[in-house]
C-alpha positions as protocol buffer text, in pm:
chain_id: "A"
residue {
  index: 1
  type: UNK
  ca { x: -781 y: 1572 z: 5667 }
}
residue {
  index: 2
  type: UNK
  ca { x: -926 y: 1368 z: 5955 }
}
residue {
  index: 3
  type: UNK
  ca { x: -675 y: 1247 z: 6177 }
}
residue {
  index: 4
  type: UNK
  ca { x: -565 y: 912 z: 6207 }
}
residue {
  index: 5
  type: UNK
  ca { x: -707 y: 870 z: 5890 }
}
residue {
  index: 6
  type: UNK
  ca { x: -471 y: 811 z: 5557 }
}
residue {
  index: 7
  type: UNK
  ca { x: -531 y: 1009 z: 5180 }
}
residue {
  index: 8
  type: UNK
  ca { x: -768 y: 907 z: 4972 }
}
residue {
  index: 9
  type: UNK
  ca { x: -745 y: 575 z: 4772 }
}
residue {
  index: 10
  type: UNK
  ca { x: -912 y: 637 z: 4433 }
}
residue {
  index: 11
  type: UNK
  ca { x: -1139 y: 365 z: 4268 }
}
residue {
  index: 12
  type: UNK
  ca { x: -1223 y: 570 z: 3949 }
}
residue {
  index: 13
  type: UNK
  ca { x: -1401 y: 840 z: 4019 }
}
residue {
  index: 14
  type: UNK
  ca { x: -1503 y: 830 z: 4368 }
}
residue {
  index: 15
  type: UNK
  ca { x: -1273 y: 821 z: 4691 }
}
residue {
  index: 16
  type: UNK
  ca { x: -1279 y: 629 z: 5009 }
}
residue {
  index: 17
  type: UNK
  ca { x: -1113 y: 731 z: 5362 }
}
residue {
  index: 18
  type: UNK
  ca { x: -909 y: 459 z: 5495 }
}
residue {
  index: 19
  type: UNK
  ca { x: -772 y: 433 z: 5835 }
}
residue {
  index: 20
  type: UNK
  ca { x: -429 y: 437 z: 5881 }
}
residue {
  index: 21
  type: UNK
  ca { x: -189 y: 119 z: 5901 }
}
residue {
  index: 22
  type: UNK
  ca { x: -478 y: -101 z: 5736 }
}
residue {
  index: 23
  type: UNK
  ca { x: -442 y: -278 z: 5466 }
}
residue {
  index: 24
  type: UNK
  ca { x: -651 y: -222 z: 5108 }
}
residue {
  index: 25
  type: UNK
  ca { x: -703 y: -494 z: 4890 }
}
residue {
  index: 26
  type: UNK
  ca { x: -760 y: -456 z: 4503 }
}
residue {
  index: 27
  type: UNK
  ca { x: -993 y: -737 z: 4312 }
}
residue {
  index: 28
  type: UNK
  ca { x: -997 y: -673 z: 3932 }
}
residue {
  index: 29
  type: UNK
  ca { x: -1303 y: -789 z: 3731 }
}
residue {
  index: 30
  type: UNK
  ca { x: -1283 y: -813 z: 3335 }
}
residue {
  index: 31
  type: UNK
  ca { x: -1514 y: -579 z: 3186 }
}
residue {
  index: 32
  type: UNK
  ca { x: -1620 y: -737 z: 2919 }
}
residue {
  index: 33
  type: UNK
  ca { x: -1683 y: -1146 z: 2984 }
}
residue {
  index: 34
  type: UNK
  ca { x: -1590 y: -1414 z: 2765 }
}
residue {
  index: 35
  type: UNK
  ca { x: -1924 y: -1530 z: 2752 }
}
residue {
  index: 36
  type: UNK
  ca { x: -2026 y: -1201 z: 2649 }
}
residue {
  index: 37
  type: UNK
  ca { x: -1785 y: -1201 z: 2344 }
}
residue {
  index: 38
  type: UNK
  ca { x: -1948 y: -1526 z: 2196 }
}
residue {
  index: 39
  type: UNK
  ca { x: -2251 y: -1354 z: 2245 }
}
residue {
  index: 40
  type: UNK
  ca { x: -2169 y: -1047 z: 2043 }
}
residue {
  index: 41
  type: UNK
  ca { x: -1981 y: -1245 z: 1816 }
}
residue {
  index: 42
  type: UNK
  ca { x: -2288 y: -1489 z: 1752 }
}
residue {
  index: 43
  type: UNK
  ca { x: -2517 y: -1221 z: 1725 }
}
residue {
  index: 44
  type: UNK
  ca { x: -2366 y: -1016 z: 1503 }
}
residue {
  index: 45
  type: UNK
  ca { x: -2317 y: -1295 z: 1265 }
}
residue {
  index: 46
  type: UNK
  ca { x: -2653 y: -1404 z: 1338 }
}
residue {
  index: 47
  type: UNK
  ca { x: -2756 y: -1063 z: 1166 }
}
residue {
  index: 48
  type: UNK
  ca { x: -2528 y: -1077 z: 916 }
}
residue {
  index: 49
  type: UNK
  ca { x: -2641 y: -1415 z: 786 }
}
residue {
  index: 50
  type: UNK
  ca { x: -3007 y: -1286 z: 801 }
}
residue {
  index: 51
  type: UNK
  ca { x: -2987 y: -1010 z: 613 }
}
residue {
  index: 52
  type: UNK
  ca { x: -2795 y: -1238 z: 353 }
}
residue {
  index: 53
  type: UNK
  ca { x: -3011 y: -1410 z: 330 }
}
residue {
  index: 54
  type: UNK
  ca { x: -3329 y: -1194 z: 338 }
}
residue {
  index: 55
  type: UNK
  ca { x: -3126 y: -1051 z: 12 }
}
residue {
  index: 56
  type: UNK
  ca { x: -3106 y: -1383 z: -171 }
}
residue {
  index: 57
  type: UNK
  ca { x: -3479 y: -1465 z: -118 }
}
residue {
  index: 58
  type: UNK
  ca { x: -3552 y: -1083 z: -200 }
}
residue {
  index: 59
  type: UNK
  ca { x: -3318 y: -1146 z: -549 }
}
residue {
  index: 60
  type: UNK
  ca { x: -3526 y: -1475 z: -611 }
}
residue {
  index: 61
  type: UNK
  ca { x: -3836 y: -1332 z: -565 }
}
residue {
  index: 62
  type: UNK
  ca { x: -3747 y: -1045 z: -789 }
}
residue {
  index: 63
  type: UNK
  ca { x: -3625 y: -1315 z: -1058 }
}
residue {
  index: 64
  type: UNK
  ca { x: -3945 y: -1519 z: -1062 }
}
residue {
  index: 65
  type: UNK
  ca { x: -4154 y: -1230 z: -1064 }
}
residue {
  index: 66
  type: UNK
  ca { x: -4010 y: -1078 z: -1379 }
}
residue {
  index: 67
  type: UNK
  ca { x: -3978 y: -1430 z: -1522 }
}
residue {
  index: 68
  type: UNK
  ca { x: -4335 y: -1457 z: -1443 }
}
residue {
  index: 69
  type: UNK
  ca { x: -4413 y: -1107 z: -1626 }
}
residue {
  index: 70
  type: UNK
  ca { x: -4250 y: -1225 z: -1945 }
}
residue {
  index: 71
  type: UNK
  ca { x: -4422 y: -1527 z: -1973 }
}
residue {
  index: 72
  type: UNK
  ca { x: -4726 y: -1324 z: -1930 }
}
residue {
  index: 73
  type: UNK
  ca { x: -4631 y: -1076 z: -2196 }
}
residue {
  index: 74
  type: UNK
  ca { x: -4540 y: -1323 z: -2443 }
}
residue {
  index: 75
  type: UNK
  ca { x: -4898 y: -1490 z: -2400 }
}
residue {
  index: 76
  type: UNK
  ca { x: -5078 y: -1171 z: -2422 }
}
residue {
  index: 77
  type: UNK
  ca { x: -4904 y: -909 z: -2525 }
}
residue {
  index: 78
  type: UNK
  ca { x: -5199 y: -640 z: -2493 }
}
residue {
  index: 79
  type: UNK
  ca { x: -5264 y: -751 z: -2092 }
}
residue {
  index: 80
  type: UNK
  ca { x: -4951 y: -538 z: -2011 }
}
C-alpha cells in the first residue's frame, strides 16, 4: 500500500485510492427512472393492445371470408 494513502473504497467493481483524512462522499442514482417505468409500462401495453387487436380484425376477416364462401357456394354450387 502507498503511504499516506487509505484502503480501497469500492464502487462496484472497480477501486479508487483515497488519501488519508479526506472525506468521500456517496451520491446514489435510481437505476431505473420513473419516467422510464411509464415508458415500459406504455409500451408494453401498447403491444398488447395491438396484437389484440390485430387478432380481432384477423377473426373478422376470417368471418367474412367464409361468410363470403357460403354465399358463393349456395349460388353455385359447382364453382367450388
Amino acid at each position: 500500500m502507498i503511504t499516506g494513502w487509505s484502503n480501497k473504497v469500492k464502487m462496484g467493481q472497480n477501486g479508487i485510492l483515497v488519501p488519508e483524512g479526506s472525506e468521500v462522499d456517496y451520491e446514489e442514482e435510481p437505476a431505473y427512472t420513473l419516467e422510464s417505468l411509464f415508458s415500459d409500462v406504455g409500451g408494453a401495453a401498447g403491444l398488447a393492445l395491438g396484437m389484440s387487436l390485430a387478432t380481432f380484425f384477423g377473426a373478422l376477416e376470417y368471418l367474412m371470408y367464409r361468410l363470403y364462401i357460403n354465399k358463393v357456394r349456395c349460388v353455385l354450387p359447382m364453382a367450388i
